[in-house]
N, C-alpha and C positions, 0 to 999 in steps of 0.2 A: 596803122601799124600796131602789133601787139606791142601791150605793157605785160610788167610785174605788179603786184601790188604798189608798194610806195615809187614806181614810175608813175601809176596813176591817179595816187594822190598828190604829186607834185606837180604834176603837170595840172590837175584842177589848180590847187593852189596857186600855180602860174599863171591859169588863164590861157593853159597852151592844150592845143589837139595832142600833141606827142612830148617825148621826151625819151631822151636814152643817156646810157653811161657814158660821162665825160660832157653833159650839158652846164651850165650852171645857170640857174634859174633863181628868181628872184619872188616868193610868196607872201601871198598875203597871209595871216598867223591865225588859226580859229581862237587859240587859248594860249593865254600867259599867266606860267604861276610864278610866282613870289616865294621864298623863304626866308624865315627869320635870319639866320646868318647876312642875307641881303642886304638885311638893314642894319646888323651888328658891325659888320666888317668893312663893307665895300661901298653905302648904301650915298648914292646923290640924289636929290631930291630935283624932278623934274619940274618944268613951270606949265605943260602941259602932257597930256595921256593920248591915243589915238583913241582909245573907248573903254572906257570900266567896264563893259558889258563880256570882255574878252581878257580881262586880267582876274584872277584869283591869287589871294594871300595865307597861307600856310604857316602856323608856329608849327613846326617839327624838329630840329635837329637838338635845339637845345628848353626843352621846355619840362615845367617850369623852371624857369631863369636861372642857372647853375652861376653866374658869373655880373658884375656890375655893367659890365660892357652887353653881356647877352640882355638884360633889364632895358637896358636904353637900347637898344636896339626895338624894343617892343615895343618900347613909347614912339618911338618914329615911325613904328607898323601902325601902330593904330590912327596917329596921325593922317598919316600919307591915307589911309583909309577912309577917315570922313574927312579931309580935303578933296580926294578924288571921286569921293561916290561908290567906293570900290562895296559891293555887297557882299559878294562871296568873300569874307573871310571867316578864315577858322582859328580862333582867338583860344588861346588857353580854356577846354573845357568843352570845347567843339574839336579841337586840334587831332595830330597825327601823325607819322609818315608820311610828307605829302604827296607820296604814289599812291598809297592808299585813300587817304583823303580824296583824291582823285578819283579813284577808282569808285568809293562810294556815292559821290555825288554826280556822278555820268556829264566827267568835266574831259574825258579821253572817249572821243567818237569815230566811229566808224566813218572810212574818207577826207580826216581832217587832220588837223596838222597844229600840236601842242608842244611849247616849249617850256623850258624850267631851268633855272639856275642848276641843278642838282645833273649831277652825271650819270642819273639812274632812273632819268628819264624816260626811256627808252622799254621804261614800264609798261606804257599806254601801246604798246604796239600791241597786247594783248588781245587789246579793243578794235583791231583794226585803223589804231591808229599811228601816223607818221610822227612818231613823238621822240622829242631830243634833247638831249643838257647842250645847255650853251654858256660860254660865258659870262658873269656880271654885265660887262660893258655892252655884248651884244642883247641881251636882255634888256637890258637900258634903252637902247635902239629901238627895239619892237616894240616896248613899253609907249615911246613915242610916235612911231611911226606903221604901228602894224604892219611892218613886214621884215622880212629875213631872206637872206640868198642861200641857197643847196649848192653843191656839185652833186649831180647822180652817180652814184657809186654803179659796179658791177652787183648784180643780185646772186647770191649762192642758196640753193633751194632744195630745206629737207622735207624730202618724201616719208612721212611715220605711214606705217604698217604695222600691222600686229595689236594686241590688245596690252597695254599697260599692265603689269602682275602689281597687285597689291603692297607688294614691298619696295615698289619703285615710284618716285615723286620726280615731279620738273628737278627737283635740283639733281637728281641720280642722271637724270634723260642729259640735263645741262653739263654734267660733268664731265659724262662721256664722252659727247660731242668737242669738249677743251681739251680734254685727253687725246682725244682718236685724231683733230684736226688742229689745232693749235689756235693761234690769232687768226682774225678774218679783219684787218686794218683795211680802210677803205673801200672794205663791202658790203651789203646790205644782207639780215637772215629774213628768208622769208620760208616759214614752217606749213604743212598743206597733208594729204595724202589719205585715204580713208581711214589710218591709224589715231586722227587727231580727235575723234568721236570719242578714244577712250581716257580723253584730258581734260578732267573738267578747268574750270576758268582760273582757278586758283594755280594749280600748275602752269599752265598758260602765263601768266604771268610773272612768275616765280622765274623760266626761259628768260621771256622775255626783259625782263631785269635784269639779269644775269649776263645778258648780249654786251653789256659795256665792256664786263671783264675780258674781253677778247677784245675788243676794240674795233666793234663794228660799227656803219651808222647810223644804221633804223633795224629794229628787227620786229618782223610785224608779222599777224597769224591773219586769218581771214574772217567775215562776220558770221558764224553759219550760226546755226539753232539754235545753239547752246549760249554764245555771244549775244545774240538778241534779244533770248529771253532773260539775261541779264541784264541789259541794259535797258530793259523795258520797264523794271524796278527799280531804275534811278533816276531817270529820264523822260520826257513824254514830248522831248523836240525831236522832230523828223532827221532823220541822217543818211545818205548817200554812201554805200556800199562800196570797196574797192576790191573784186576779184580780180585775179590775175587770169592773161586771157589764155584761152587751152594752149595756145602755138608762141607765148611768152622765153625769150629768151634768157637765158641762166648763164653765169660764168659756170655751174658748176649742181649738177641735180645730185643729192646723197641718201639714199634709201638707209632708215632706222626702222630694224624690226622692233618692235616696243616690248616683245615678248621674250626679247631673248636679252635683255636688258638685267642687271641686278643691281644692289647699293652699289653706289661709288663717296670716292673722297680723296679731296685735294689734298696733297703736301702740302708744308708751308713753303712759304715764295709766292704762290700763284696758283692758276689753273690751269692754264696754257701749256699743253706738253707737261701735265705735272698730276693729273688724274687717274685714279685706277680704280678697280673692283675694290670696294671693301674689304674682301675675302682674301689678299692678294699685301694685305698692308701689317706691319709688327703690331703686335695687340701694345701700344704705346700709353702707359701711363697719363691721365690728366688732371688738369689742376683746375679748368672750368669750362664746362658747358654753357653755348648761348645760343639760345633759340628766339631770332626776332628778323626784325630790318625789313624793309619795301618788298624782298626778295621772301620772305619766311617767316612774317610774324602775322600772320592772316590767320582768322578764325578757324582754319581746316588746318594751320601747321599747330595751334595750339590745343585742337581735340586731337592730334595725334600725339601728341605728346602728353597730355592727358592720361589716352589709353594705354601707351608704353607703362607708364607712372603709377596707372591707379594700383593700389595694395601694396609696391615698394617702395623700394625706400633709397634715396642719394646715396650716393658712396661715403664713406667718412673721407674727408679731405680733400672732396669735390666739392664747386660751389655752381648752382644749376640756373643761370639766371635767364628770367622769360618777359620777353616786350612786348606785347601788343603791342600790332601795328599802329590800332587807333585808337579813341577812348569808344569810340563805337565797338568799335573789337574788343576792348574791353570791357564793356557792359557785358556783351552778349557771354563771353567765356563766362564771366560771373554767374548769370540767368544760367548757363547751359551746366555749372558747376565745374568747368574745368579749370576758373582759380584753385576753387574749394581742391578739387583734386593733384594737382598739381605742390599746393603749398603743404599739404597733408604729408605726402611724399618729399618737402623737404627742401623745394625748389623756392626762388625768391623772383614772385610776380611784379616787377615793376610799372611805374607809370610809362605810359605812351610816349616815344622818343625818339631819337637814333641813334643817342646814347654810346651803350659801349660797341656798338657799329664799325663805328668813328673815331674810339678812342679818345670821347670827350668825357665822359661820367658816366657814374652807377653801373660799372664794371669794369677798368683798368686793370691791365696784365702789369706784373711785376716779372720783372731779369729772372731769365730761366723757368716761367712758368709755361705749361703747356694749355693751349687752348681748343678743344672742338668746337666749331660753328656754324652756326645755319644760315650766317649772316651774307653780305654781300664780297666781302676782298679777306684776303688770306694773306697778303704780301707784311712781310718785316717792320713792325713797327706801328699797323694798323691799329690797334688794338690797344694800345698800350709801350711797355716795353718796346726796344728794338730787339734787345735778348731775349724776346718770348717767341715760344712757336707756337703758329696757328694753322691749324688743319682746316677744312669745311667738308661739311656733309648735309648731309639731308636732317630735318627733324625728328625721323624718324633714329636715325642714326646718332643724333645726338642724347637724345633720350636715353637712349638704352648706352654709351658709352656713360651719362652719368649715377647708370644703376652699377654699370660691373666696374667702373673707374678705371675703365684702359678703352679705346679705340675697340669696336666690337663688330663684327654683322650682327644688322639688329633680328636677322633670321633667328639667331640663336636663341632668343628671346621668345620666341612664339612656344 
């Protein structure tokens, strides 16, 4: 019988011939990451592992150590580390985002199936992988026992068409899709269509991140050339392909012309039924730009913000702050000069984090201030404040709101 994509990665996982909507199944796990918060917050220390070979540990949300608790949370990471043999870890200095971190180290694979404490999981679908946030506790579980149960969701299935315009990024493509279709709560995105040739891997993911916000439960793209030849520079273990099959059933197939696409950006509250054109929004005064997070602080959101950048100059009374996703990412920006560029103009290049993401440090909203962001969540309070408002846009978009100091099309700008 035909599958979808993540039908027939679960169904491997399972060990089954088939699988369909409304099964639940019980897999075995390829990769389990860890984050710091894991072990600041919630963290128990097991008496045994099912395999270190299939756990990785990530400092990301809070690094370097903002807090007494986030510190000793570190010492128990590193712990837990050489008690269990754990090798993949990425310690302060190696560290990241750990979607990113992820994604560098070719730990999200095509046909496999990765979980993570973090809600934004769902990164790795980029990779053709069945990747997902889970809870602490069931974390713990897998951590032990290497495996996890699914229920198969319904699959909804966008057909891209068209060639991608230059002024449009996954976040613009993602926003639209939150705008135009609302939540997709207990269904799987699965992305396809001869349009997807014009999205390199960066966008691909940038989506694919973005899928929580709507609250789907896997959202996964396919392995083609482009996928491969990246994972071929990370990687060098063999990996099993999940195409979906030609006569695969769909709750629901939705054709996106990619060319007829322009900036978008979310109110504040959310994305969901809350998206629009750019072009379409009050040129709204702001008080800070932030360009980062698993979703938007990749090497290709920080040369585009760069190029917005280079020769101006910040607004007075904007404050323009930029995260590398990794300390990888941020080596290279440094090498390629788009610190240099960036800080010139005005902006303030932070260490690698998740930082003001999350509304934990090195960029906190105060009562009534307004925010554009390239980040992942726009709801009340994220940030900072509960009396702050926060917009999201694309990087490209953001840049160019922190040159004019009001919400802009960054078309304008060209």
């Amino acid at each position: 019988m035909s599958m979808t994509i993540i039908e027939k990665i679960l169904a491997r996982g399972a060990g089954l011939d088939h699988v369909a909507p409304g099964d639940v199944v019980v897999c075995d796990v390829d990769m389990t990451v860890l984050i710091d918060l894991q072990f600041a917050v919630s963290w128990q220390e097991p008496t045994r592992i099912a395999d270190a070979d299939k756990l990785a540990i990530v400092m990301d949300h809070a690094v370097p150590a903002p807090t007494v608790g986030d510190a000793d949370g570190g010492v128990r990471a590193r712990a837990f580390a050489r008690r269990f043999g754990v090798e993949r870890f990425y310690d302060v200095g190696r560290h990241g985002i750990c979607h990113q971190v992820i994604a560098e180290n070719g730990l999200a694979r095509p046909g496999e199936i990765l979980t993570c404490t973090d809600s934004h999981t769902c990164a790795g679908g980029a990779y053709n992988t069945a990747a997902r946030g889970l809870g602490p506790l069931e974390i713990f579980s897998i951590m032990c026992t290497g495996k996890t149960w699914f229920q198969v969701a319904p699959t909804i299935r966008y057909e891209l068409t068209g060639t991608r315009p230059d002024a449009v990024s996954g976040k613009d493509i993602f926003l639209h899709i939150a705008g135009t279709y609302g939540d997709a709560t207990n269904r799987n995105l699965e992305f396809g269509g001869p349009g997807l040739a014009s999205l390199p891997m960066n966008d691909r993911r940038t989506i694919a991140t973005q899928g929580a916000e709507i609250s789907a439960d896997f959202t996964t793209f396919p392995a083609d050339e482009l996928c491969r030849a990246f994972l071929a520079e990370r990687s060098d273990r063999p990996f099993q392909v999940a195409d979906p099959d030609p006569d695969a059933v769909y709750e629901d197939v939705r054709e996106i012309d990619l060319g007829a696409l322009e900036p978008y950006v979310a109110r504040p509250g959310g994305v969901s039924d809350n998206a629009v054109p750019i072009s379409q929004i009050d040129r709204r005064k702001v008080d800070q730009c932030f360009i980062g997070s698993c979703a938007n602080g990749q090497l290709e959101d920080l040369a585009i913000a760069a190029d917005v950048l280079r020769g101006r100059r910040v607004a007075d009374g904007v404050r323009l702050i930029v995260t590398p996703a990794s300390q990888a990412v941020y080596t290279q920006a440094v090498k390629a000069g788009y610190v240099e560029a960036l800080s010139e103009a005005g902006a303030i290049v932070t260490n690698s984090t998740c930082g003001a993401c999350f509304g934990y440090h090195m960029g906190l909203l105060g009562a009534g201030e307004v925010c554009l962001t390239a980040s992942t969540r726009n709801f009340r309070g994220r940030m900072g404040s509960p009396d702050a408002e926060i917009y999201m846009a694309s990087p490209r978009s953001v840049a160019a709101a922190a040159i004019a100091g009001h919400i802009i099309d960054p078309r304008e700008l060209a």
